[in-house]
C-alpha positions, 0 to 999 in steps of 0.5 A: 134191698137190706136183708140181715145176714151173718151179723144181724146188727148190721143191715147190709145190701143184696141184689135180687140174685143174692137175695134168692141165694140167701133165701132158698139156701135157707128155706125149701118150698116145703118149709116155707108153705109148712111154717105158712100153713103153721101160721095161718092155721094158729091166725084161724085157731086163736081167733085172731088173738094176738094179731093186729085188727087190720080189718081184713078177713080169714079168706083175705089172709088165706088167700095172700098166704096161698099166693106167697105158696105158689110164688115161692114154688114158681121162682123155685120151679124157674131156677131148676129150668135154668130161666132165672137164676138163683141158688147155685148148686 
């Protein structure tokens, strides 16, 4: 798995623990489901213009960015109950 990182023109690889590290020390659950509201809001409000046509409705989209909400809230929720383990404190 290649996420950028410090040095953006060279890709380097993480593990999935590293991966959430890098994510959730950058991103709250907060952030994450604002800037997806945020986007799905300007997708609803522009009437699609500028995205691609990919032939998929409003509720799709609505629901995939609702999913990502609860996903991105469930593995913070594992790391503070110590199931998984992910940012370091």
């Amino acid at each position: 798995m290649t996420l950028p990182d410090d040095n953006p023109g060279s890709p380097s690889f993480k593990t999935a623990q590293q991966v959430l590290e890098l994510f959730y020390g950058k991103y709250s659950a907060d952030k994450v489901k604002l800037v997806l509201l945020e986007s799905f809001q300007g997708y609803a409000l522009n009437d699609r213009k500028g995205f691609l046509d990919l032939g998929i409705g409003e509720q799709e989209v609505s629901e995939v960015f609702d999913g990502l909400i609860e996903l991105v809230m469930a593995v913070w929720t594992l790391m503070e109950e110590g199931k998984i383990e992910g940012v370091r404190a």
